[in-house]
N, C-alpha and C positions, 0 to 999 in steps of 0.2 A: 425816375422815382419808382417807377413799375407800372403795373395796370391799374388803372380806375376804374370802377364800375358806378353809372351815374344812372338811377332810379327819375323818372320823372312821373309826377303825380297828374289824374287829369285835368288839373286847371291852368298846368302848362303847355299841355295839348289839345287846348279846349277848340282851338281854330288855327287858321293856316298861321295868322301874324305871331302865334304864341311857337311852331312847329319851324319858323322862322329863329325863332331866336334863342329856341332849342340847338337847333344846326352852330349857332355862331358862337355858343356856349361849349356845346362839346369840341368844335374844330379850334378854339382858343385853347386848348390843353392836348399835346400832343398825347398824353397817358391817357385821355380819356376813349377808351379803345372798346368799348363795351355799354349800351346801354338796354335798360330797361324799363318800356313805357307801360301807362294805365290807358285806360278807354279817354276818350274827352272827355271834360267833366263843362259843366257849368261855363257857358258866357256872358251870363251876369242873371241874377237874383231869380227871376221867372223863366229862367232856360230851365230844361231838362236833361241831368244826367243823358250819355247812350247809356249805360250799363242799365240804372230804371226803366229804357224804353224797350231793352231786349229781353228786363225782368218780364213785362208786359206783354211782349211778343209770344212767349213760354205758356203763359197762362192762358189767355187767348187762343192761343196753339190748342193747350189741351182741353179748354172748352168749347173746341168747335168752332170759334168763332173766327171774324177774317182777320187778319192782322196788315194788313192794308195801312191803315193808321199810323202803326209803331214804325212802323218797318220802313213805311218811305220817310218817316222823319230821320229816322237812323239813315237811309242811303243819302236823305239830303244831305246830311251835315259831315258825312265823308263825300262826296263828290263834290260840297262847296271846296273842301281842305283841298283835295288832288287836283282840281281846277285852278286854284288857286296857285299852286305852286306846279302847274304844269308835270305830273308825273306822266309815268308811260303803261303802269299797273291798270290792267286788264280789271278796271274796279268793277264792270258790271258782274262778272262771270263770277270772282268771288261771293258777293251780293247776292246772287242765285242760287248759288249752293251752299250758304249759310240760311236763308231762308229754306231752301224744301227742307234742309236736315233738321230745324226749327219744329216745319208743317209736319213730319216725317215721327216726332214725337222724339228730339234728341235730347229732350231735358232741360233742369233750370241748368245747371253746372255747364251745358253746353252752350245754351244762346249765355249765358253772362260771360264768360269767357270771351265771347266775339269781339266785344268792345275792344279789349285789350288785341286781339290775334289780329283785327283789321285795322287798329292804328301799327300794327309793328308792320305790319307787311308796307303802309306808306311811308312810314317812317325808314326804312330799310332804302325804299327805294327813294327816298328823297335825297338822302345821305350815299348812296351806294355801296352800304354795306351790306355784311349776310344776314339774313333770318335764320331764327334756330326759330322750330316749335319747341315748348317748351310740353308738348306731351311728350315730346322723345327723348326728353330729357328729365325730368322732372315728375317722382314716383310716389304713390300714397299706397300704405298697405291695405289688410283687409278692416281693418278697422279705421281709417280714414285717417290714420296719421300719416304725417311725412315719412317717408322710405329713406332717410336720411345716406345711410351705408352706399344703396346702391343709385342716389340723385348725387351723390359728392362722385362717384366712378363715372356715370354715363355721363353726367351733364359737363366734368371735366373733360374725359373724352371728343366729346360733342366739341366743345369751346378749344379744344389743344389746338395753338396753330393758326388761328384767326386773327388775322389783323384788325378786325373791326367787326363787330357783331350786333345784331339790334336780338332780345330776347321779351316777347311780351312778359307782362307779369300776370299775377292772379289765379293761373291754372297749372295744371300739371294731367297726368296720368293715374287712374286707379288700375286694381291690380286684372280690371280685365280688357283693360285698351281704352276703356272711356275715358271722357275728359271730367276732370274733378276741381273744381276750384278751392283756393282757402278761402279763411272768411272776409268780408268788409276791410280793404284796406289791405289784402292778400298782396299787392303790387311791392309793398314794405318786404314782405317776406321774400317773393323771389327777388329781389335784389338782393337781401342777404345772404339767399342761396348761392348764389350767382358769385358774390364774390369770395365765398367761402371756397366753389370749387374751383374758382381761377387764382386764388392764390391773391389776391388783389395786393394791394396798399394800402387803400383809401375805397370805402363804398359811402358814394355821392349821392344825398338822399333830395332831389331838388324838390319841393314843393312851392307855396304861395307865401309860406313866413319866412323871418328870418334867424330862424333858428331857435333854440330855447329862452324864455325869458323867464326871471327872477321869480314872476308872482302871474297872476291871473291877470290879465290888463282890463278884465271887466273889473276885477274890486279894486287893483291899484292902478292908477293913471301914468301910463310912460314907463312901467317896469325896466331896470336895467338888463340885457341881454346876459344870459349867459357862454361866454367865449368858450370854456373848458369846461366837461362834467364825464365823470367815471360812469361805467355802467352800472356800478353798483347804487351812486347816487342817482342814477337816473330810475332804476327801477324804485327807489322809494320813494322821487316826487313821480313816479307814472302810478302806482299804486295810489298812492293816496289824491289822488284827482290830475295829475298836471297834463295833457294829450298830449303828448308829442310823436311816438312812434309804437304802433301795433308791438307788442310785449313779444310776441313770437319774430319780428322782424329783431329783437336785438341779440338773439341765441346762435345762431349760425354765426356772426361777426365776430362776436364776443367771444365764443370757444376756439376763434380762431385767430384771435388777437389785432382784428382788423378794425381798425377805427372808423368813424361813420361821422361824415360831417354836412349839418344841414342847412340846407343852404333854398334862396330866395331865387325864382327863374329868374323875377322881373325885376331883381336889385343882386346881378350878378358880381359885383363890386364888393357886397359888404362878406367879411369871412365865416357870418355865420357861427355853429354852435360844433363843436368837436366832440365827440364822446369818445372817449378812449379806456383800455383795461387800467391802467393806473394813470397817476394823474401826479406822482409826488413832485414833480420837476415846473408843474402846471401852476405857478402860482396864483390865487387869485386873488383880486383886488379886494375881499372882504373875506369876512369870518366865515358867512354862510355862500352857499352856493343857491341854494333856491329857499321858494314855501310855495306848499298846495296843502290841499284838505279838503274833507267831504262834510255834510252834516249827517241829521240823520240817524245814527249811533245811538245805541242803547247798553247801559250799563248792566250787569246780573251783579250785586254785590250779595254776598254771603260772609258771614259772621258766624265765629263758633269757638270759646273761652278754647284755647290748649290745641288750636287744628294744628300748628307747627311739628305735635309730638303725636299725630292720629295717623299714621301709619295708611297710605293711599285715600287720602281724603282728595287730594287735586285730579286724581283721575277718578275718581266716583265722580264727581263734580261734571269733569268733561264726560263721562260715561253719557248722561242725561242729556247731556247737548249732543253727541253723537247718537244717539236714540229717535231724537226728533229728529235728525240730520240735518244738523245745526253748525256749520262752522264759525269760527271766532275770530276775530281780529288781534286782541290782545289781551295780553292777564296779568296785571299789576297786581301785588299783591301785598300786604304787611303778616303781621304773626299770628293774627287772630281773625285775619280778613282775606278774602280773595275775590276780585273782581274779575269779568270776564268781559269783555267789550264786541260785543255783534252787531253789525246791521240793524237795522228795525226789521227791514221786509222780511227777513231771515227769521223770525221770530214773529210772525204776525199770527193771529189765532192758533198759536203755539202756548202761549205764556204762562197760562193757568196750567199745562200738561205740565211745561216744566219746572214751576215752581215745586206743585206736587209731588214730582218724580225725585228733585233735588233734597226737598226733603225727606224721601222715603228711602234714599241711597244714603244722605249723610247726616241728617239728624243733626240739622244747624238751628243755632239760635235764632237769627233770621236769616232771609232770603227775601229780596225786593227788585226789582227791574225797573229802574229811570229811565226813561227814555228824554228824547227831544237832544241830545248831543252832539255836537261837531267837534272833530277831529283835525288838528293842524300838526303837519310835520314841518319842521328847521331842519332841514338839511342841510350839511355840508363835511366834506372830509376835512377842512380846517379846522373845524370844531374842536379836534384832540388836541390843532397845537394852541389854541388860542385860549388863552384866560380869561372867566369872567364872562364866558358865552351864556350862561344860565343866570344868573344874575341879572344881564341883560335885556334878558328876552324876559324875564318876571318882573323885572321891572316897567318895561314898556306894558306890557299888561297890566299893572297894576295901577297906571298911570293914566291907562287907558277907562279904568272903571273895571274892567271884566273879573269875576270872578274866575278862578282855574277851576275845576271839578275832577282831571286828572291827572297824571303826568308818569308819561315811561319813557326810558332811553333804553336805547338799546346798547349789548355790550360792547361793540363796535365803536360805542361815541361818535357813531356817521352822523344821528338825529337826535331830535326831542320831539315828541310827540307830546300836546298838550288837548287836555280834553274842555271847550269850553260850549254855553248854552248856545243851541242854533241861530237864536237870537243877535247873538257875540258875535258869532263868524267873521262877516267882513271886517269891524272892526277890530279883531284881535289879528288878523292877516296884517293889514293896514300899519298898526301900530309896532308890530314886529318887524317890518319892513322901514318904518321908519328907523326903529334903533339901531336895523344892521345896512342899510342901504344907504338911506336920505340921509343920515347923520356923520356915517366914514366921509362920504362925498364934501359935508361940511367941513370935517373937520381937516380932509385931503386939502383944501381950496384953503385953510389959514396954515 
């Protein structure tokens, strides 16, 4: 098939037994030729991140203080791993010169990176494959973006030719040799890197779940998995509340037309969630693909007899929200109306400025701000072939009690966005999921 590139997140490498069955995961797929790990994470609920304990160590560092504490907890919980599985890595000496560079004042970007850089070194050597650092491969400009141009040359370079390679994730290079990390969850990104400049197949995102599901499994019970989802549909249930992968980790893949499937360390069995550039061939078992949503959200509606035929009324409008530096979510609009949909926070001891402002720019009949609103998207690329999708989804709402108070689609017909009282939220998730989920399943089964 070609190369794999397989991301492992730290609750797969939280300890030796999980670093175990890492090893028999990647050596079951002979493509899987490349991986990418995070620090350990968590061995259950009152453990401690490494990566939190070397945040600790940094700060400590630079106030003087000993770091004794952090630090042998950190050596603990890699020396229990390498003991554990018998490695031959020289762990103290590394462990010595990751602390003085620590004491030495090498920065947060540099003790949080450790996590990641001293699980790859045992993981390399547990597997017997190479190490890459990924400062030598791996570029940020002077304004802390990705170096993208010259990390797709070097890190290619770097990887040409290797039959097997372990590359931490999380960090890289700034432009003057230091180490830089990306943000929370950075380990998503370089794997996407990773497989962008190896040309991959498939970039293996393993974590703790299994894969995307349907709805939030704290408001709906047992949500169905989603087997297939486009990255276009993913960025609009990742937008509108659904976690699934760092926003930044699906841009490298995706411009590259590599698909990314995620997958469970400790239910290597199930296939997990595939996201790929199109998806037409993908059929899926219902109308929609997913729902998520935020609350929250506050309306701006403004009114004004004839705005259709006033000549830059919509951009005075946003003029006033870009004044405050205010961005928006959405703007549904009618002939005589136009509403604008933000945030709350985003508008908090702002309101009265911009009501003022809005009417000093456009001389509307009124201007008012509701707040307390939640926001649900229906997603799905089915949507355009399927009849009767909006119908459906207002009906289960109305069935449900909930008032609607907004509604946009976009031109694409990927989604419906409907605006209902924060109040509403679960249940209008809830009952939407019944029309398009629990109800096909019923009707599949007669």
């Amino acid at each position: 098939m070609g190369i794999k590139v397989a991301k492992f997140g730290g609750s797969s490498l939280a300890d030796a037994a999980q670093f175990a069955r890492v090893r028999d995961i990647l050596l079951m797929d002979a493509d899987r030729r490349i991986v990418v790990p995070s620090a350990p994470g968590k061995r259950c609920s009152t453990d401690e991140k490494v990566t939190d304990l070397f945040y600790a160590c940094n700060r400590m560092a630079a106030a003087g203080e000993s770091i004794d504490a952090p630090f042998g907890a950190i050596a603990s919980r890699y020396h229990a791993i390498a003991s554990e599985l018998g490695l031959s890595l020289d762990l103290d000496a590394q462990l010595a010169d990751v602390r003085m560079r620590i004491e030495l004042g090498g920065g947060a970007d540099y003790a949080a990176s450790r996590g990641e850089y001293l699980n790859g070194l045992l993981l390399a050597d547990y597997l017997g494959w190479d190490f890459i650092d990924p400062q030598q491969g791996i570029f940020f400009d002077e304004e802390g973006r990705l170096d993208e141009e010259r990390t797709q040359s070097k890190l290619g370079a770097l990887l040409a030719g290797r039959e097997h390679a372990v590359v931490p994730g999380f960090y890289g290079c700034d432009t003057h040799g230091n180490v830089k990390t990306f943000s929370r969850g950075g380990s998503d990104i370089t794997g996407a890197i990773v497989a962008r400049a190896v040309g991959a197949s498939l970039y293996e995102n393993w974590t703790d779940v299994s894969g995307c599901l349907m709805a939030d499994p704290r408001i709906v019970r047992n949500p169905e998995p989603i087997r297939y989802v486009t990255y276009r549909e993913l960025r609009e249930l990742s937008y509108m509340g659904a976690s699934v992968l760092h926003e930044d980790a699906i841009f490298p893949v995706r411009i590259a037309g590599i698909p990314t499937n995620i997958r469970n360390t400790n239910h290597p069995e199930e296939p997990g969630t595939i996201i790929g550039y199109e998806a037409e061939e993908e059929e899926s078992p219902y109308a929609i693909t997913g729902i998520a949503g935020h609350k929250d959200f506050a309306i701006i509606a403004v009114e004004k007899a004839m705005m259709n035929a006033e000549l830059g009324f919509g951009r005075r409008v946003l003029q006033a929200l870009e004044e405050e530096g205010i961005s928006f979510e959405h703007m549904p609009s009618g002939i005589d109306t136009m509403s604008v949909v933000v945030h709350e926070d985003v508008i908090a001891g702002k309101k009265e400025r911009l009501i003022a402002r809005i009417k000093e720019l456009c001389h509307p009949d009124t201007v008012e701000i509701h707040s307390g609103l939640a926001l649900i998207a229906t997603v799905g690329r089915g949507m355009v072939r399927s009849k009767g999708v909006s119908a459906r989804l207002f009906d289960a709402l109305m069935r449900a009690g909930i008032n609607v108070r907004l509604i946009d689609q976009g031109s694409s017909e990927l989604n419906i966005i409907v605006g209902v009282d924060n109040l509403d939220f679960e249940n209008a998730v809830r009952a939407i999921y019944r029309a398009f989920v629990v109800r096909e399943n019923r009707e599949n089964r007669w």
